[in-house]
N, C-alpha and C positions, 0 to 999 in steps of 0.2 A: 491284862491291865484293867479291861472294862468291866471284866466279872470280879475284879478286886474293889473298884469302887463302889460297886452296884450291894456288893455284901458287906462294906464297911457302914457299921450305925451311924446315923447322924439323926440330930435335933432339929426343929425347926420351930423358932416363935410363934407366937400365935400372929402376932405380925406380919410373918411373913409369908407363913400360910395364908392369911387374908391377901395379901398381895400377888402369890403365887396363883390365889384362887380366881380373883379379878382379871390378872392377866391369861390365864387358860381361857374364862369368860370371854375376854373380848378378843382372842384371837380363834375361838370357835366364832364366834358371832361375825366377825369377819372372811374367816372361807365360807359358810355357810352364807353370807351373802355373796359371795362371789361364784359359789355354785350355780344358786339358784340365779343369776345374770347370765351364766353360760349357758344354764338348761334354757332360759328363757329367748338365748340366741337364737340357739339351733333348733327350736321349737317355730320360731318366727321364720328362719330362711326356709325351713321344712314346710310349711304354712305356706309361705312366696311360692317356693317351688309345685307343690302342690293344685296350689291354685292356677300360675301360669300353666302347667298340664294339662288340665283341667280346660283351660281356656282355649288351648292349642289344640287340644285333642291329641295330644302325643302318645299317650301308652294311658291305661285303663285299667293295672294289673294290683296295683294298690296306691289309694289316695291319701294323703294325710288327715285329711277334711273328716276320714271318719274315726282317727286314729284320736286327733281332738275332741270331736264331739263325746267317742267314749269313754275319753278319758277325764274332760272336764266336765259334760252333764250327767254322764249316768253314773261313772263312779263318785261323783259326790255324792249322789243320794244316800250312798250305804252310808256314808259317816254323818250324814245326819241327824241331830237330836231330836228324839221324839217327845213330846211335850205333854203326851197322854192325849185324850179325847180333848176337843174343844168344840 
């Protein structure tokens, strides 16, 4: 049944197409923020955890602390813009 409507033609307004287009728009724009609020959870409890280890001296076998640093100071650097000499 689903490969039968999948290959039946159909028309779409231009209207609707704009509306069709809008609503894909904001509902990517919507998981896309919600992505990025879950990454930025478990980035944070990963962070917490990290640090309390860190302070306890629990285990030593890998820290988050560097896991952020290289991921938020030195992999920026590659993305950014060079501006020529100044």
């Amino acid at each position: 049944m689903l490969k039968k409507l999948v290959m039946m033609p159909f028309s779409m307004s231009l209207d609707e197409q704009e509306k069709l287009r809008k609503f894909t728009l904001e509902e990517n724009l919507f998981r896309g923020r919600l992505f990025a609020r879950i990454i930025i959870g478990v980035e944070c409890a990963m962070a917490a955890v990290g640090i309390a280890g860190s302070l306890l001296k629990v285990h030593e076998s890998f820290r988050f602390s560097f896991y952020l640093i290289n991921v938020y100071v030195h992999d920026s650097n590659k993305y950014r813009i060079s501006l020529g000499n100044r």
